[in-house]
N, C-alpha and C positions, 0 to 999 in steps of 0.2 A: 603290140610287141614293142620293147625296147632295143635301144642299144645302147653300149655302152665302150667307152675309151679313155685314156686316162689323156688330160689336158696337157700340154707342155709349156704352156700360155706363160704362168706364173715365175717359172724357172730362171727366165733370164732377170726380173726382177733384184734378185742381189745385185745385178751391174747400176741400180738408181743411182744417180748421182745430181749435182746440182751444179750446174755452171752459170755466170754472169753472162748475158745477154743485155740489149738497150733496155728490155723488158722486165729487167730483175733475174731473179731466180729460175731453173727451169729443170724441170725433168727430163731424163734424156736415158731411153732404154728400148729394147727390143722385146718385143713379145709374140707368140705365135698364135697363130688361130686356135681356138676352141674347136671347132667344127673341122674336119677337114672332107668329110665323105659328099656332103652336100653345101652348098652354096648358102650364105644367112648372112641377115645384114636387118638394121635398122632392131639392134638390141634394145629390147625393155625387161629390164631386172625386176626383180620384187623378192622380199623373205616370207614365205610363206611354211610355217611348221618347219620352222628350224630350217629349210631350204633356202638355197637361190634356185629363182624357174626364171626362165629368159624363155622371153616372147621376141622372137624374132620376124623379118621376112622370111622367104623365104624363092631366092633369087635362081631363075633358071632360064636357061639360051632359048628363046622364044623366035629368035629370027626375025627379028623384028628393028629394022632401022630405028640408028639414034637420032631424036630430036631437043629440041627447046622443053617438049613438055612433057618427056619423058616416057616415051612411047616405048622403047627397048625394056623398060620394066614392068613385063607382062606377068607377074607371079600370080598361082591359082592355088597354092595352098597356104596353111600354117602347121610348123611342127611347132613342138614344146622343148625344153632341154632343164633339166636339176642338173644342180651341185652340191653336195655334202659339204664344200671346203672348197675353196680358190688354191687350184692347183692340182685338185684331184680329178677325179673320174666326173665325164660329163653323162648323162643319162640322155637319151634320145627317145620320148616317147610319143615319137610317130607323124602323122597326121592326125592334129585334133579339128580343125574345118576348112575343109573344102571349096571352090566356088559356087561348084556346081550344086550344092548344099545350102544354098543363101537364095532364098524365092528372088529376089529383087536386083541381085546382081549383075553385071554386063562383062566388066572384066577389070584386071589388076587389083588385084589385093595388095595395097599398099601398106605401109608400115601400124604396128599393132599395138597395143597395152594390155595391159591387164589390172582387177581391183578384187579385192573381196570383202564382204560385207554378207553379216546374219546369215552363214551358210553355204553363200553362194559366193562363185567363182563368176568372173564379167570379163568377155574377153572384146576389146574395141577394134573395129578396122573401119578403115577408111577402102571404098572401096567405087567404081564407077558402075551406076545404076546404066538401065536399059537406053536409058538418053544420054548416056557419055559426062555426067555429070557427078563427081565426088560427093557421097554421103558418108557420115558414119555407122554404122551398124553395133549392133551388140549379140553376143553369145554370152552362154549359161553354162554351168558345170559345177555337179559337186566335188570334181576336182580338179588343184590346179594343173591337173596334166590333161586334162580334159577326157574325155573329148567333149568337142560344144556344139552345141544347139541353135542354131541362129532365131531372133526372132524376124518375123514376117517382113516388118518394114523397117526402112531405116529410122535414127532417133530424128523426131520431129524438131525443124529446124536446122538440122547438121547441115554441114556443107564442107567442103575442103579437109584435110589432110591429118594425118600425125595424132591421132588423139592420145592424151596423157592423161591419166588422171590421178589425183594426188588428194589422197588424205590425210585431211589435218588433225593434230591431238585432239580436237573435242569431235572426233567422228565424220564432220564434214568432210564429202569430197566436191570435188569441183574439175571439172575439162580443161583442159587447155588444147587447142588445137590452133590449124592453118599450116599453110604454107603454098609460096606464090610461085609464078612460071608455069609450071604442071602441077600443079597442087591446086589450081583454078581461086585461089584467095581472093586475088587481084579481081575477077571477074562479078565478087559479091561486093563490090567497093560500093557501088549504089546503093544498095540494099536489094538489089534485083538480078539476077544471073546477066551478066552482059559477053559472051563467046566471043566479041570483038577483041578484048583483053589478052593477048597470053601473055605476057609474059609481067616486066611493070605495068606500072599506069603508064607506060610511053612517055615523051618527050617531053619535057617542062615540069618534068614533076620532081625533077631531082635536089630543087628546093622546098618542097612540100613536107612535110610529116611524113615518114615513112608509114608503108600497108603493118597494122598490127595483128600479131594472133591477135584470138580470140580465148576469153575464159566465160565459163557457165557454173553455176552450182548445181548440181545433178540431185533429183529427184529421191528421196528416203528407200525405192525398189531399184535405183541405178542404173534405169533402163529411157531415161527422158533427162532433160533438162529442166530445172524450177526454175529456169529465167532465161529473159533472151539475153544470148551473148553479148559480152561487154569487149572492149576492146581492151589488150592487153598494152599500154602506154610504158615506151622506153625512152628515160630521159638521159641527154649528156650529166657531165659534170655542174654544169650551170643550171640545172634543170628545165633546161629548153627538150621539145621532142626530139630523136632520131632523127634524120631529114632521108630520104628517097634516095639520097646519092651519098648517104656515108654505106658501102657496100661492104667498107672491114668492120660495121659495127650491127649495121640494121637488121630483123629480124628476116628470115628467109624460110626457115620451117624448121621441123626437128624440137620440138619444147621441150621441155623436162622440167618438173616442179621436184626441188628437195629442201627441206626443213635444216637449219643450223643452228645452234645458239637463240632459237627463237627468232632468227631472220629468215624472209624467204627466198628462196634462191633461184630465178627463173634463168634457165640456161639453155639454148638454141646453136642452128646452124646458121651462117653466112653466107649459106649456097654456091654463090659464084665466084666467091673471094675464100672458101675451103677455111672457114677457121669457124672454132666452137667457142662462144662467147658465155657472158653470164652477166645476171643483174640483180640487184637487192633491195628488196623490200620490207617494210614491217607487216602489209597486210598479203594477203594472197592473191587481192586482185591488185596490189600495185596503188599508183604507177613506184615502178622498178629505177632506178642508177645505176645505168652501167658502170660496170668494174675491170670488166677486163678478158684476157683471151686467156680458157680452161686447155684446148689443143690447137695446135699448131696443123697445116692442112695433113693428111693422111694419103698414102697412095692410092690413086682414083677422083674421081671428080666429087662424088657426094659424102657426106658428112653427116653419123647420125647416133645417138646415145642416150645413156641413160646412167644414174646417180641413185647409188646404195648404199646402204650403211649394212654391213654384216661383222657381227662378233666383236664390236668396237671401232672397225676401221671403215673408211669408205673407200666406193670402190668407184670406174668409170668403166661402162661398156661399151664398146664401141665398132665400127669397122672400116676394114680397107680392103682394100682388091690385090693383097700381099698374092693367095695362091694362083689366081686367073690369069692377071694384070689386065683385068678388062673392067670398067667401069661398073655395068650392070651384074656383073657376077662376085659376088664378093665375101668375105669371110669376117667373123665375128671376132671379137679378141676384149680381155680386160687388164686392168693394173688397179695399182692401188691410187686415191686421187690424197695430194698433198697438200696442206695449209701450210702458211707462213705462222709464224709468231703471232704475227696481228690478224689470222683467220682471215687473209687471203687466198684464194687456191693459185698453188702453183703451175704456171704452165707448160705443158707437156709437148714435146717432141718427141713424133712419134718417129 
């Protein structure tokens, strides 16, 4: 069964404007949730048959005390949602999988994506096996409203948070994932699960090369990886690495791979410093040059999105805890994302 209601997201949009900040250029506008009946957070867009379908969390009061690693985000399902048009009517089509639906699972269903390829619809979660340990998973569908199918066990190798996946024009896709604190990244620094870890690498590392996602190139049935993960390397302006302690720049989780002009544009969350960053490269695994802050922090502690192109324009989805004002409860929202003249993105106050 669906539902359906018309957005009011878009509306405020005619107020865009542009003011001068130390930062340059900036957008600055109001927007209202997409969702309002249920709680959604951690959006991944895609066009699929003339559509946008958003793959979201799908966030709910679990009772459950907040910690460091993220313990209050206890989510057990995923819905789907279409859009005909940015601005119009959102579609609600349901619960397409479940927890209790996934042989291998323990609990939280963290943030999701979506791919398709030869038929089939691929729906990715990141999610904690029976040992309390972040795997990715994959589900099946021959549509993208699902419902999905989980397979049996997680993708061999996965490990930690956020999976993205992103196809490039000659058909390749590739993974992008990670993220640290409660996204347990930090923990596979070794190459071996270390549960000591929560949060950074701890004390002294804040001169070190910051923790990097992780990118794979995914398998021709999109259900495994064709190689072990590589690290996804983010370099200053000097092309020296990130460092552990630059925290308004370093990667934290949240990826997102989008194509430009034939550059590649790896764009992430800052976690504990609330800003959405981005970086540019010629190939897709990098390494990347930082460029610069896409949003400005959102109300609520976490920060999470996604970048699409629909009908010519692009777009940014995103969220905040506008209707709860609670962290872990939190609501979806888009606008449109701006370039400069010289094809930098403009950054956004939300």
């Amino acid at each position: 069964m669906t539902r359906s209601f018309i957005s009011t997201g878009f509306m405020a949009l005619a107020a865009i404007g542009s003011i001068g900040l130390e930062t340059g250029l900036c957008q600055q506008a109001k927007v209202k949730p997409l969702v309002s009946d249920l709680f959604t957070a951690d959006p991944s867009a895609h066009v699929f048959d003339g559509k946008i379908y958003i793959y979201p969390s799908h966030d709910i009061e679990a009772n459950v005390p907040q910690d460091d690693e993220g313990g209050h985000f206890n989510m057990r399902d995923y819905h789907v949602y279409s859009m005909d048009a940015i601005g119009g009517k959102v579609t609600d089509h349901g619960v397409v999988l479940d927890l209790k639906d996934i042989p291998w699972a323990g609990r939280q269903l963290w943030a999701p994506d979506a791919a398709f390829k030869n038929g089939t619809y691929y729906l990715y979660f990141p999610v904690k096996d029976k040992q309390d340990v972040f795997r990715i998973g994959v589900a099946t569908s021959k549509s993208p409203a699902g419902p999905f199918k989980a397979e049996p066990e997680p993708i061999p190798g996965s490990y930690s948070i956020d999976p993205a996946v992103f196809t490039d024009t000659d058909g390749q896709s590739y993974m992008y994932f990670g993220g640290i604190w409660g996204g347990q990244l930090q923990r596979w620094h070794s190459g071996k699960y270390d549960k000591t870890l929560s949060t950074d690498l701890g004390k002294g590392h804040d001169q070190e090369p910051a923790l990097s996602a992780k990118v794979a190139k995914m398998s021709g049935d999109m259900r495994t990886f064709a190689e072990t993960p590589r690290d996804v390397q983010i370099l200053d302006e000097h092309g020296k690495p990130l460092l552990g302690g630059d925290h308004d720049r370093r990667f934290f989780e949240g990826a997102w791979m989008h194509k430009f002009n034939g550059k590649y544009y790896f764009s992430y969350s800052t976690g504990d410093t609330h800003l959405l960053c981005y970086a540019e490269s010629n190939s897709p695994y990098g390494p990347f040059t930082y460029k610069g802050v896409i949003m400005k922090p959102v109300e609520g502690w976490t920060t999470h999105h996604s970048i699409v192109e629909f009908k010519g324009k692009w777009y940014i989805f995103y969220h905040d805890s506008e209707l709860s004002g609670k962290t872990h409860l939190r609501n979806v929202k888009v606008r449109e994302l701006v370039r400069d003249a010289a094809g930098a993105i403009v950054p956004i106050v939300p």
